[in-house]
BAMI-778527 format. One line per 8 residues: their letters; for each residue x, z, y of C-alpha. Coordinates in nm, 3 decimals. Example, Ala and Ser with C-alpha at 12.3 -4.5 7.8 and 13.67 -1.06 7.14 Angstrom:
as = 1.230 0.780 -0.450  1.367 0.714 -0.106
! end
This chain:
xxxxxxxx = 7.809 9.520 12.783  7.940 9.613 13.125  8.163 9.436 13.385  8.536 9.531 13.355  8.722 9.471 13.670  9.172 9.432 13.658  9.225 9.675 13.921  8.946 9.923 13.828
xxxxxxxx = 9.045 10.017 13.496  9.420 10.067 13.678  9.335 10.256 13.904  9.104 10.464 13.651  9.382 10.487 13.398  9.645 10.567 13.608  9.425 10.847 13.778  9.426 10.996 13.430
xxxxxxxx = 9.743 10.969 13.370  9.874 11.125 13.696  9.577 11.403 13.639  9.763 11.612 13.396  9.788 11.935 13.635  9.607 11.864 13.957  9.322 11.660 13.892  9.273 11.834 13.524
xxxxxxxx = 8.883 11.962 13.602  8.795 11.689 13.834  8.530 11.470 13.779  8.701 11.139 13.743  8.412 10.933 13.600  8.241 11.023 13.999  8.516 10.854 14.096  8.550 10.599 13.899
xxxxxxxx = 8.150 10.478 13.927  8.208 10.508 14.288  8.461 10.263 14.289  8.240 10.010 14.063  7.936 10.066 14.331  8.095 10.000 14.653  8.311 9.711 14.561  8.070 9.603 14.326
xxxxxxxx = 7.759 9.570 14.653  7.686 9.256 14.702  7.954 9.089 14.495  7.763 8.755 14.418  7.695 8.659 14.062  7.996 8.498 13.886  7.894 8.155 13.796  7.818 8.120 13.356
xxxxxxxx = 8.132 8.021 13.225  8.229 7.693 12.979  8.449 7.749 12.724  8.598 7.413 12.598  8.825 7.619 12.347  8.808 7.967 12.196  9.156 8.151 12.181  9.310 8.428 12.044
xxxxxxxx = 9.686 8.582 12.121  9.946 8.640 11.802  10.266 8.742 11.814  10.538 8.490 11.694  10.757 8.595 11.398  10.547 8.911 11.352  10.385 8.951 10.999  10.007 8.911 10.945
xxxxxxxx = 10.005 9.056 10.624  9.663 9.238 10.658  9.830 9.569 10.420  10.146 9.590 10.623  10.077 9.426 10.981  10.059 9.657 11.274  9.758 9.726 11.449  9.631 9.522 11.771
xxxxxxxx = 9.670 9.090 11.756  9.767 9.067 11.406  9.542 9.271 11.256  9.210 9.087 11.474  9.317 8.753 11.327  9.315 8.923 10.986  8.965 8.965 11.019  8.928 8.598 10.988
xxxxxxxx = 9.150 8.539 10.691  9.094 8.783 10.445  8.795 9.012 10.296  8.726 9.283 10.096  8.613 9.430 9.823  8.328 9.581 10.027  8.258 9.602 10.413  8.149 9.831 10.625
xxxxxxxx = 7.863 9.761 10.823  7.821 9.904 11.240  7.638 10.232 11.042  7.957 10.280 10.821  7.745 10.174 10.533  7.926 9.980 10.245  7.823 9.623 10.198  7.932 9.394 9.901
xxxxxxxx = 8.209 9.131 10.029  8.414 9.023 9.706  8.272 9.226 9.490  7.939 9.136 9.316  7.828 9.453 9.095  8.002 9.801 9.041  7.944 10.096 8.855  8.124 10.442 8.809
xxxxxxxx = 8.090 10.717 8.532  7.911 11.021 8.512  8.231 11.199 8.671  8.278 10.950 8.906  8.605 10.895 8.862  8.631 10.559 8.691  8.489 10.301 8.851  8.422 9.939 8.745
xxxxxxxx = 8.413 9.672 8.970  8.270 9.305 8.835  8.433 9.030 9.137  8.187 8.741 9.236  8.236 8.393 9.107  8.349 8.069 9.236  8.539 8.245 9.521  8.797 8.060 9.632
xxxxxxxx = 9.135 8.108 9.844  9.209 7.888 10.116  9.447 7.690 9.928  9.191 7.597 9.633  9.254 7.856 9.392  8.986 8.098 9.274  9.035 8.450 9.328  9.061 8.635 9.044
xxxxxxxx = 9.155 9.039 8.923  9.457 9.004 8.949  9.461 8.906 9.289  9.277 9.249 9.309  9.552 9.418 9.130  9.810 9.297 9.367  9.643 9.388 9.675  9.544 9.699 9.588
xxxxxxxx = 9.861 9.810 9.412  10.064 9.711 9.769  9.785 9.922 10.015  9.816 10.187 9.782  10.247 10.209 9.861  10.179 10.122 10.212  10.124 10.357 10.584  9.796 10.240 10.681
xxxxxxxx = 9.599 10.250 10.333  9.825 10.486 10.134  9.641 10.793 10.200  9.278 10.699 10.149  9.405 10.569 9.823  9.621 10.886 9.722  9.351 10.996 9.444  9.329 10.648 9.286
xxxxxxxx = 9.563 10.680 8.953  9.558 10.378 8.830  9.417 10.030 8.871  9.401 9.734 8.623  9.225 9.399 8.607  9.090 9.219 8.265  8.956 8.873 8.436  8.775 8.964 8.701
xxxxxxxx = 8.628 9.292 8.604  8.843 9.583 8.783  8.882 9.895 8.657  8.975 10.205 8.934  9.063 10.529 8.777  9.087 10.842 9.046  9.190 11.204 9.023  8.904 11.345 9.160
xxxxxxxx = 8.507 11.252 9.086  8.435 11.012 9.443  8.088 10.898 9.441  8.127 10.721 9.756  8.488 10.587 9.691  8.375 10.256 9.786  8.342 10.342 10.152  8.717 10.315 10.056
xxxxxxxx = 8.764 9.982 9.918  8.729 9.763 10.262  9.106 9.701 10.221  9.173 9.334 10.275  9.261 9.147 9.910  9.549 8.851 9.992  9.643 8.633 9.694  9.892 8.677 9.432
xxxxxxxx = 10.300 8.730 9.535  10.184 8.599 9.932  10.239 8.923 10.085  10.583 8.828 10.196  10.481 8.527 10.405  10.400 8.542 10.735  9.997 8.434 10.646  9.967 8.534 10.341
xxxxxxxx = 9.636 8.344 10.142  9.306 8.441 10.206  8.958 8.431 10.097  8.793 8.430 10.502  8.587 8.130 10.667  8.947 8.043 10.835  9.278 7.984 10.756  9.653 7.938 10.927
xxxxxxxx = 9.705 7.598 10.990  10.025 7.462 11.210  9.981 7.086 11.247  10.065 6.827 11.496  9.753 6.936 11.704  9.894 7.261 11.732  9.882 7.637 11.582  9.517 7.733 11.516
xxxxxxxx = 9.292 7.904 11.269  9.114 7.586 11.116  8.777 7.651 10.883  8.776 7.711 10.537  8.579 7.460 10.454  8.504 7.578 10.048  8.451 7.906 10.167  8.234 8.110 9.927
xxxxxxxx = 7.983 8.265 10.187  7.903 7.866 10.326  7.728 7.991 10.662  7.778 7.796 10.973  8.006 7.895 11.180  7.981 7.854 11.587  8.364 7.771 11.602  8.480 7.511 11.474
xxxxxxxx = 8.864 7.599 11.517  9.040 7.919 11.667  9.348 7.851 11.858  9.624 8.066 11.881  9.830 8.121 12.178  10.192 8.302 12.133  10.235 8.598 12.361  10.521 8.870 12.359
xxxxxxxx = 10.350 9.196 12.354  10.054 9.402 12.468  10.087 9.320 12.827  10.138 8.952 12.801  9.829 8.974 12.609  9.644 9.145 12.888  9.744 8.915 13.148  9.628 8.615 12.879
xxxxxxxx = 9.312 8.700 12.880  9.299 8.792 13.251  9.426 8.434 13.297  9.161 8.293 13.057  9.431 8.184 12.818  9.290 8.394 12.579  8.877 8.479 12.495  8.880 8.830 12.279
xxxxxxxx = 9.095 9.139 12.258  9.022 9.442 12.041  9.152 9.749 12.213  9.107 10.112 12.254  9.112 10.191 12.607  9.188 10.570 12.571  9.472 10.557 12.356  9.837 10.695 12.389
xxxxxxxx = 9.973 10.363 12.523  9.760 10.283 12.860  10.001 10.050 13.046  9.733 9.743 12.893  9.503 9.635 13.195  9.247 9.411 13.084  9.093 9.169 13.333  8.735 9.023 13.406
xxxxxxxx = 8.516 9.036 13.153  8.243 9.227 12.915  8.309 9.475 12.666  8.078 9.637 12.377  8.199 9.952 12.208  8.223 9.987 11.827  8.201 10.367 11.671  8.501 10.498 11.481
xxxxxxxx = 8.542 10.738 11.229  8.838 10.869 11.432  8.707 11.259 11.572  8.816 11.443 11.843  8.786 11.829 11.797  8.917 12.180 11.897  9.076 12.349 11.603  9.057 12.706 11.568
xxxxxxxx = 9.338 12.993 11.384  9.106 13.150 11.212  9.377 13.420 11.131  9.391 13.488 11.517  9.191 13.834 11.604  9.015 13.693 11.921  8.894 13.395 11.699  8.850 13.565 11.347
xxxxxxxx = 8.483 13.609 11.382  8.256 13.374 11.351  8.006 13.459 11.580  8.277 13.407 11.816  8.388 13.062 11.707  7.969 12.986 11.701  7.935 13.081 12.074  8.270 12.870 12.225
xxxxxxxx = 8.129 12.560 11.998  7.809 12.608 12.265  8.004 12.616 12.537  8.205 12.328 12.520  7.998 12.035 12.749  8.101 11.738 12.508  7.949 11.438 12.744  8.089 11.600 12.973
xxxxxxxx = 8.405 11.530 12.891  8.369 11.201 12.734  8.206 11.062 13.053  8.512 11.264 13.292  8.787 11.135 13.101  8.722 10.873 12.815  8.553 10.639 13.026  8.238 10.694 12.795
xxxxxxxx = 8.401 10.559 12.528  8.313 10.819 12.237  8.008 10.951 12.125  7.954 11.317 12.140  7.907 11.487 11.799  7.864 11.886 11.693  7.917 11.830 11.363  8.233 11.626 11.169
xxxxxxxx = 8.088 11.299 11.122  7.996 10.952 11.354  7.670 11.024 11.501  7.692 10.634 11.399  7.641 10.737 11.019  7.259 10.744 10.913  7.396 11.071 10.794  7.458 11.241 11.077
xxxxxxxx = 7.233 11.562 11.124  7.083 11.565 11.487  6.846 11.806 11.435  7.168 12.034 11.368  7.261 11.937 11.779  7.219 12.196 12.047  7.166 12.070 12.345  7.447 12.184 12.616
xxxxxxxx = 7.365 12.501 12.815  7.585 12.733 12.954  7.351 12.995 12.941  7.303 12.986 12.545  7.725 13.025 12.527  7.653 13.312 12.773  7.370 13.473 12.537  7.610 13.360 12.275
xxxxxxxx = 7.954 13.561 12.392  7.721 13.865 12.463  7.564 13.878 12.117  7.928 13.827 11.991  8.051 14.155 12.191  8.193 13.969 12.475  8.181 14.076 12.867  8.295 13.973 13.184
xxxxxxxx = 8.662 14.041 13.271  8.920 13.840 13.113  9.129 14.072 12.895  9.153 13.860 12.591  9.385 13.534 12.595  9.375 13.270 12.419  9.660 12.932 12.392  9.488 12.635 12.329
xxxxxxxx = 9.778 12.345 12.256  9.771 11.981 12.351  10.039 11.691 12.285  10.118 11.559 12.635  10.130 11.218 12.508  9.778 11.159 12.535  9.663 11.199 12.921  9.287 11.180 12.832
xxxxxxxx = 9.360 11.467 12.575  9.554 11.686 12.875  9.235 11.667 13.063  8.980 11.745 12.838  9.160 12.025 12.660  9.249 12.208 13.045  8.877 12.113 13.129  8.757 12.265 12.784
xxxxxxxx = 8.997 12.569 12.872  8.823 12.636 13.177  8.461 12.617 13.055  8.543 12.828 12.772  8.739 13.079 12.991  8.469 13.349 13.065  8.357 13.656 12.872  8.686 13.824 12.873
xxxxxxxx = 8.836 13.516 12.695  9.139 13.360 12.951  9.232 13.017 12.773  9.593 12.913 12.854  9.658 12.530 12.787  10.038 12.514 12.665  10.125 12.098 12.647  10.360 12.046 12.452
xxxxxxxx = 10.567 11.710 12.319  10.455 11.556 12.032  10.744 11.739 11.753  10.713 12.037 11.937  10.320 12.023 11.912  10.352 11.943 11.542  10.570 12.222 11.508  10.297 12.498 11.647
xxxxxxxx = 10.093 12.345 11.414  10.288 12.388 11.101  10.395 12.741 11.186  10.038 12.892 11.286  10.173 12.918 11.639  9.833 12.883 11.875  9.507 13.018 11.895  9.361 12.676 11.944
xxxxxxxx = 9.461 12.336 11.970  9.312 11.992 12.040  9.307 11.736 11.756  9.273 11.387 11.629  9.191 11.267 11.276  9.092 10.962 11.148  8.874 11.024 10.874  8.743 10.813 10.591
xxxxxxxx = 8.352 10.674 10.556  8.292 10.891 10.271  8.306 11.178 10.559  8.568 11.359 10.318  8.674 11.648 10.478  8.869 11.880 10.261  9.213 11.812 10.365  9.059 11.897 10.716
xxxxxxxx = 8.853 12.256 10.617  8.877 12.305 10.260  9.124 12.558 10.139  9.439 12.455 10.095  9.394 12.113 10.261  9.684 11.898 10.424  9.564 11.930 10.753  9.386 12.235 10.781
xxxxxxxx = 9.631 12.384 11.040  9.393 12.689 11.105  9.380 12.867 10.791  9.029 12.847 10.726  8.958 12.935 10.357  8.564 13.001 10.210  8.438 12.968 9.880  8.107 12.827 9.973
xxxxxxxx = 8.218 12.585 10.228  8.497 12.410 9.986  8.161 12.416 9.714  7.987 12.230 9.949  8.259 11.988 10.013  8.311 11.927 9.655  7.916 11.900 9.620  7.898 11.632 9.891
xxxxxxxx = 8.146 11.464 9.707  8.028 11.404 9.391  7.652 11.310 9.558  7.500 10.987 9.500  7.340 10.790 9.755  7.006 10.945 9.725  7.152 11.330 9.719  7.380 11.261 9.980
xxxxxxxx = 7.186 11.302 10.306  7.030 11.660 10.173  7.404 11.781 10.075  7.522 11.651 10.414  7.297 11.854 10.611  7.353 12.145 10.392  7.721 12.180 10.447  7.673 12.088 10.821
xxxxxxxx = 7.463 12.346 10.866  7.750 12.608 10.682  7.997 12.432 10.946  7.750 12.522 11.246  7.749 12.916 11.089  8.124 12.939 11.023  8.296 12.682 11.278  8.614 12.662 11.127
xxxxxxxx = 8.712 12.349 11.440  8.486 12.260 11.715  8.382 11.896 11.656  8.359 11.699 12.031  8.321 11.341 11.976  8.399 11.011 11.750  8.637 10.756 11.964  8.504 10.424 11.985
xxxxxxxx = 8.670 10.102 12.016  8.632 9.756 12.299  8.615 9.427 12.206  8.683 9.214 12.514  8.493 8.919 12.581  8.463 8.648 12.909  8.160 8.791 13.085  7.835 8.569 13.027
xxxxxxxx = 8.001 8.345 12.759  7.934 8.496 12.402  7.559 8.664 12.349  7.484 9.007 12.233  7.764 9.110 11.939  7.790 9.359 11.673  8.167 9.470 11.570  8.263 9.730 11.406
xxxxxxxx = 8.567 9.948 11.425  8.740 9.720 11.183  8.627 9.364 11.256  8.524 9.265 11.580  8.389 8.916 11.424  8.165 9.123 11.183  7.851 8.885 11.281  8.030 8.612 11.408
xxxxxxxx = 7.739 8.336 11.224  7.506 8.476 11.454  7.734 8.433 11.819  7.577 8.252 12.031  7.872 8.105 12.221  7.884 7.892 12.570  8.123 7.606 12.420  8.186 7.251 12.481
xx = 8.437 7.132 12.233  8.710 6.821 12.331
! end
């Protein structure tokens, strides 16, 4: 975990932000570890902090329905109140919550999911499959879970035995199923009923998370009550736990919305599944070949950029998956060398000279994104290949998209666990904005698919390896996210992207209770 200071990460930010067309190939991190050394010499040692409480913000009147809440304050206490089916652990690996055994069919596309017993809500009733049912039935309608649930046709309950039928064989679909399950008809309350080791409670000692004492897991706990102070929005939040009101925010510090500032404290980074990556027109001449789209995926400096303008918060990656996943293939990775893109652009029939030019589009949105897409644009631009970045606003960058109009463009995508990637690269697919269309890689993509747990890391590497011949995008990293902690107060944690409390029986928390 490493020191966060208030004014720092302003400065850093706004230096970002501000760095759209002068300070574009600069090396901000320089700057930015410059900053933490000299005002950082011989700063004396902050003296271990007590905690007599342990807080976390919420916003008053705002839902906390775990399906339809948005993301940020409400969505962190949900990780107290309600579980899943399954979980996913730091590696992305599902682990049985709710669920006690499962099975699917030799097509994979009906699964059967047996719930465990005596489970019981926080208000004394037992959970049962139609609590399931419910839960399920409302993500699948809903923004956030709606489209990793799009191939799920139906889903029924007789006791508590589930039945899951999809469209398509999955034989990872569970990676799926870490969707929060609330009790029957309590999705329009404001805390609806969970199954979690805590529960809403609004007494006359005040508004708090209080245990759940017949909770079904029965491990000890190291707090014995959350409170819950009310704050307004993000930046009342910040300022909350730069006042010590509050103990732990969840945050991404390189997203859209940067006006947060964050004060004293520790932070530890959980991977993502959310990728970073230069897509590619395949139907544009410069970029048709593949050869060519081999060489500029060697000559893009991924730490580089993650270290320059994401504050280190990403992990580089070559091919579409967390480097996170025990699945990733490093022995795919080439190390960074701008000789090899040299070698590369030759043996792909590329001089010196600059006659061919390229538009690579950004959404302006996203400072961090400017940056790295103009410093990508300049690495790239050698080899008779001039890269213009155009920045566009956010409809008319989804516009160029939709109507082919770029060479190259810089995107996002969250993906799901099951590293799915055919709406991405397979023929056809929803967002696969550059065209790309090969019979072999959408076979591979099916065959990773339908692979069970001991097939999948051998069809993983093989259709990583077709992605590192054809390079239909240019992977560059997986985003991670921050949870904020007081510095020297809670030991070494393990969150992941979706729960920063994932292994909160093993904190070791600094707390004196009243």
């Amino acid at each position: 975990m490493k020191r966060l200071l208030l004014w720092l990460l302003l400065a850093a930010m706004t230096l970002s932000l501000t760095a759209c067309g002068e300070w574009a190939d600069e090396p901000q991190n320089d700057l930015y570890q410059t900053l933490v050394d000299y005002y950082g010499a011989g700063k004396k040692e902050e003296e271990p902090q007590i905690l007599t409480s342990f807080a976390l913000p919420y916003l008053s009147g705002q839902t906390a329905d775990p399906i339809t809440c948005a993301d940020g304050a409400q969505r962190t206490l949900g990780t107290l109140l309600y579980e899943g089916l399954f979980t996913l652990d730091p590696a992305f690996r599902p682990q049985p919550m709710l669920a006690d055994t499962w099975s699917c069919d030799d097509t994979c596309r009906t699964y059967t999911i047996t719930l465990r017993r005596n489970v019981h809500f926080s208000d004394g009733s037992d959970l049962t499959g139609r609590d399931v049912v419910y839960s399920l039935k409302r993500a699948m309608a809903s923004e956030r879970y709606g489209a990793r649930l799009a191939d799920v046709s139906s889903v029924s309950a007789d006791g508590n035995t589930i039945t899951i039928k999809l469209k398509t064989g999955n034989a990872s679909f569970i990676t799926r199923l870490d969707i929060p399950i609330i009790k029957n008809a309590t999705g329009s309350r404001t805390f609806p009923i969970g199954t979690g080791p805590y529960y809403y409670r609004n007494d006359d000692t005040g508004i708090h998370l209080a245990r759940h004492e017949n909770w079904w897991q029965h491990r000890p706990m190291p707090l014995q009550r959350v409170e819950l102070v009310k704050c307004k929005d993000s930046d009342t939040m910040s300022y909350a736990f730069y006042a010590r009101e509050i103990q732990l925010l969840m945050c991404d510090l390189t997203a859209t919305d940067t006006s947060n500032v964050y004060g004293s404290g520790s932070y530890t980074d959980a991977a993502t599944t959310t990728m970073h990556y230069i897509g590619i027109n395949t139907g544009s001449r410069a970029v048709k070949n593949p050869a060519v789209r081999r060489a500029l995926q060697l000559g893009v400096d991924r730490q580089g950029c993650i270290d320059a303008f994401f504050l280190g918060h990403a992990q580089a990656a070559q091919s579409p998956l967390s480097p996170a996943s025990d699945l990733y293939p490093h022995s795919l990775d080439v190390p960074y060398s701008p000789d090899n893109f040299d070698t590369a652009m030759a043996e792909a029939g590329y001089a010196d000279g600059g006659t061919v030019k390229l538009t690579l589009i950004v959404n302006r949105e996203n400072g961090f994104k400017v940056d790295a897409a103009k410093r990508i644009a300049a690495d790239l631009s050698h080899h008779d290949l001039q890269i213009t970045v155009k920045v566009l606003s956010w409809d008319k960058y989804l516009e160029a998209l939709s109507s082919g109009a770029f060479d190259l463009y810089y995107g996002e995508c969250r993906l799901t666990a099951d590293w799915d990637l055919r709406s991405l690269i397979g023929t056809g697919g929803a967002l696969n904005y550059g065209g790309y269309s090969n019979a072999e890689t959408d076979a591979l993509l099916g065959e990773l698919l339908l692979a069970g747990d001991s097939q999948r890391p051998a069809a993983m590497l093989a259709l990583c390896r077709q992605l590192q011949q054809e390079a239909p995008i240019l992977p560059l990293f997986f985003k991670n996210v921050s949870v904020l902690l007081p510095s020297d107060v809670v030991g070494p944690i393990t969150p992941t992207a979706a729960n920063p409390f994932y292994d909160l029986a093993h904190w070791d928390i600094e707390i004196e209770w009243n």
